[in-house]
PAKOLMI-263326 format. One record per residue: residue number from 1; x, z negated, y negated of N, C-alpha, C in turn; residue in three letters. Coordinates in nm, 2 decimals. Atoms other than C-alpha are relative to their C-alpha. Example, Ala and Ser with C-alpha at 12.3 -4.5 7.8 and 13.67 -1.06 7.14 Angstrom:
2
<1, <0.09, 0.00, 0.12>, <1.23, -0.78, 0.45>, <0.09, 0.00, -0.12>, 'ALA'>
<2, <-0.09, 0.00, 0.11>, <1.37, -0.71, 0.11>, <-0.08, -0.08, -0.11>, 'SER'>
# end
This chain:
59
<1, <-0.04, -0.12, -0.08>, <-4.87, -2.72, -13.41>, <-0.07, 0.00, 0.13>, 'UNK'>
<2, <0.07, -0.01, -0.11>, <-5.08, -2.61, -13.14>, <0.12, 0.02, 0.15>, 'UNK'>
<3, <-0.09, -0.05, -0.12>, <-4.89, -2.55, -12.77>, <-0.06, 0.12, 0.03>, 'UNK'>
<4, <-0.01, -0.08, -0.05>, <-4.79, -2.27, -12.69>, <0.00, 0.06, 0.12>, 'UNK'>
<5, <-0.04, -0.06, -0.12>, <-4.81, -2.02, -12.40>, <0.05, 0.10, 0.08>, 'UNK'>
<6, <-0.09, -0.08, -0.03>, <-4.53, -1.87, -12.21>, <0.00, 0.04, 0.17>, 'UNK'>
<7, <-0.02, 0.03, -0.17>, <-4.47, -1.71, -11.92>, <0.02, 0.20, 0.02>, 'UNK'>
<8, <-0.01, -0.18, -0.02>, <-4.45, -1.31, -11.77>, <-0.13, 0.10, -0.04>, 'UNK'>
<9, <0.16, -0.11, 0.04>, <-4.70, -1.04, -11.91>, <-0.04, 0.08, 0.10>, 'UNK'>
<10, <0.03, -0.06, -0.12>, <-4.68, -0.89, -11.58>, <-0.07, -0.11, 0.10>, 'UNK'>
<11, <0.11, 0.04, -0.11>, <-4.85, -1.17, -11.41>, <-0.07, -0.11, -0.06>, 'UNK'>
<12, <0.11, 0.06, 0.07>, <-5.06, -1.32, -11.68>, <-0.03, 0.07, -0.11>, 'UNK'>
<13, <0.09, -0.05, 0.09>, <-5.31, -1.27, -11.92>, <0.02, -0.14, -0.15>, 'UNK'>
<14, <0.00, 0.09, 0.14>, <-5.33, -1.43, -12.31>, <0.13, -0.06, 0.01>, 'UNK'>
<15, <-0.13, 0.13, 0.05>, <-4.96, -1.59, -12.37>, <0.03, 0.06, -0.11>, 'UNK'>
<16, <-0.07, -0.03, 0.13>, <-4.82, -1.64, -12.68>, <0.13, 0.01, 0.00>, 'UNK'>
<17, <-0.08, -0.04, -0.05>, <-4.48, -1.58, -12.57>, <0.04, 0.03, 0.09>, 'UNK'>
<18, <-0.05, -0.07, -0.14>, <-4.29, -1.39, -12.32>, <0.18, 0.00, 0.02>, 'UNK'>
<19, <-0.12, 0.02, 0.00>, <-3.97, -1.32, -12.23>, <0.11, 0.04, -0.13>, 'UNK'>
<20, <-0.06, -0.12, 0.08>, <-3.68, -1.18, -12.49>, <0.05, 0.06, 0.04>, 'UNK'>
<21, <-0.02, -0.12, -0.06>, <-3.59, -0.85, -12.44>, <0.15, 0.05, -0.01>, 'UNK'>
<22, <-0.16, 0.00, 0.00>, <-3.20, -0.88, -12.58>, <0.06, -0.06, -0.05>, 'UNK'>
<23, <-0.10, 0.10, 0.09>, <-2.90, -1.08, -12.65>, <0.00, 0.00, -0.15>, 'UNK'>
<24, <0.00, 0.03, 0.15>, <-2.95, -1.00, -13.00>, <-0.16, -0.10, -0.05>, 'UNK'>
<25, <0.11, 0.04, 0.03>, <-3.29, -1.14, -13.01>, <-0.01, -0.11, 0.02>, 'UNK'>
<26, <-0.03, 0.12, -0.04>, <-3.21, -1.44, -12.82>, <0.09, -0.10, -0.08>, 'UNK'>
<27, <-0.05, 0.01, 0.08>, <-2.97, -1.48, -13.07>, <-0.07, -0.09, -0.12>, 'UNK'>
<28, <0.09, 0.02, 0.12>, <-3.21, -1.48, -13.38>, <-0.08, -0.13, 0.04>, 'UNK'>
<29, <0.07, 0.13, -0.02>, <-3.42, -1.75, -13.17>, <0.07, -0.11, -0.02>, 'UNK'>
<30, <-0.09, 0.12, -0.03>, <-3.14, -1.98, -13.11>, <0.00, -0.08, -0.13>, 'UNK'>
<31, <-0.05, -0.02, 0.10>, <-3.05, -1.91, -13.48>, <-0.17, -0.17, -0.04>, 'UNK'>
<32, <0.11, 0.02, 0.01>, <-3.42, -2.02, -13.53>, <-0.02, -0.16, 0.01>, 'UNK'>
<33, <0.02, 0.10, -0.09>, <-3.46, -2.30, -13.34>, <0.13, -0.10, -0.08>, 'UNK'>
<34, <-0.05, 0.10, 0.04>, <-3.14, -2.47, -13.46>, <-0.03, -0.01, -0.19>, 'UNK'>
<35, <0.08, -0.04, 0.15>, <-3.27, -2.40, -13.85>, <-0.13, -0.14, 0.05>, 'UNK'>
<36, <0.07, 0.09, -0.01>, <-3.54, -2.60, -13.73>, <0.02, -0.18, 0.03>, 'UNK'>
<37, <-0.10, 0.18, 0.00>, <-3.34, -2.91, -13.58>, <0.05, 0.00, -0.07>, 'UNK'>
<38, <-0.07, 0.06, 0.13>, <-3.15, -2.92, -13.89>, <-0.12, -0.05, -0.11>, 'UNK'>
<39, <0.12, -0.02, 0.09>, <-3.47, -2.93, -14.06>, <-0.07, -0.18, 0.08>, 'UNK'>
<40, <0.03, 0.09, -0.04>, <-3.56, -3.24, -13.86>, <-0.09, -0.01, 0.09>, 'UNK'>
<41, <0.08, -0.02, -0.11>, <-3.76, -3.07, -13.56>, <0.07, -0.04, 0.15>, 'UNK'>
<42, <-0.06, 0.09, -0.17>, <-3.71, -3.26, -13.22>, <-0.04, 0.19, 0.15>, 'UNK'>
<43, <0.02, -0.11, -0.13>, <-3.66, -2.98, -12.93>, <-0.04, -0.08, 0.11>, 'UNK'>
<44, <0.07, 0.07, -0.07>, <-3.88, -3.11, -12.67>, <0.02, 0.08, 0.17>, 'UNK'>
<45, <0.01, -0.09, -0.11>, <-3.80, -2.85, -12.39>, <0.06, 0.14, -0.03>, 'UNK'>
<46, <-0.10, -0.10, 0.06>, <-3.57, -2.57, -12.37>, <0.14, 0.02, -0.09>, 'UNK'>
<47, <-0.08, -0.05, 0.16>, <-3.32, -2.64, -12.60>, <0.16, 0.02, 0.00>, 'UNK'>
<48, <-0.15, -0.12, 0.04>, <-3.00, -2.45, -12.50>, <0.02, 0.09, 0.14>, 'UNK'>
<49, <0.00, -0.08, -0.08>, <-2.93, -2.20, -12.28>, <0.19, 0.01, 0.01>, 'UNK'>
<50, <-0.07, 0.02, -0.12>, <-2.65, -2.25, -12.00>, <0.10, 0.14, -0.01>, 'UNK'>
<51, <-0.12, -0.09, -0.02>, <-2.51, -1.87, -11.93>, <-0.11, 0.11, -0.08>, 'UNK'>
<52, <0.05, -0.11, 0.06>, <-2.61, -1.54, -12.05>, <-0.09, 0.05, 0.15>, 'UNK'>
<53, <0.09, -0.01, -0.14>, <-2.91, -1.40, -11.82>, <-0.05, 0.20, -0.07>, 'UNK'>
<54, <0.00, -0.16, 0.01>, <-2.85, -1.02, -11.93>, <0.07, 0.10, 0.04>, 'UNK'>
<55, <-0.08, -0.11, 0.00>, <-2.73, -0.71, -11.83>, <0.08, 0.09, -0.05>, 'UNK'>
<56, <-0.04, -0.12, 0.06>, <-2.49, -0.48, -11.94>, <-0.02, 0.09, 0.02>, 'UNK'>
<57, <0.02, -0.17, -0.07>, <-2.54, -0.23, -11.67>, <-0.14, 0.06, 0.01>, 'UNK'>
<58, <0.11, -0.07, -0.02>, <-2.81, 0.04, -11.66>, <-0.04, 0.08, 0.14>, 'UNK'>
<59, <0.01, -0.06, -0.17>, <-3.00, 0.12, -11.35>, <-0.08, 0.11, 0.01>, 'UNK'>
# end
């Protein structure tokens, strides 16, 4: 598996990931992600998320 690269599309060029755009999608990664540790993938960085970092309100 090559490394990957993350980061904002607004102030970089070439990444292979960016941010996700909604609680449902953050969701599906989590989903993802633990599919994989059950599968016997070691999470090396990142591997849970603390509080929710979304909005409900629109501005």
């Amino acid at each position: 598996m090559k490394k990957e690269k993350a980061g904002n599309p607004n102030e970089e060029d070439n990444l292979d990931l960016g941010p996700l755009v909604s609680e449902d999608r953050l969701n599906t990664v989590h989903e993802m992600v633990e599919e994989a540790k059950q599968e016997g993938t070691r999470v090396l960085l990142f591997g849970k998320t603390t509080r929710s970092v979304f909005s409900t309100s629109r501005h």
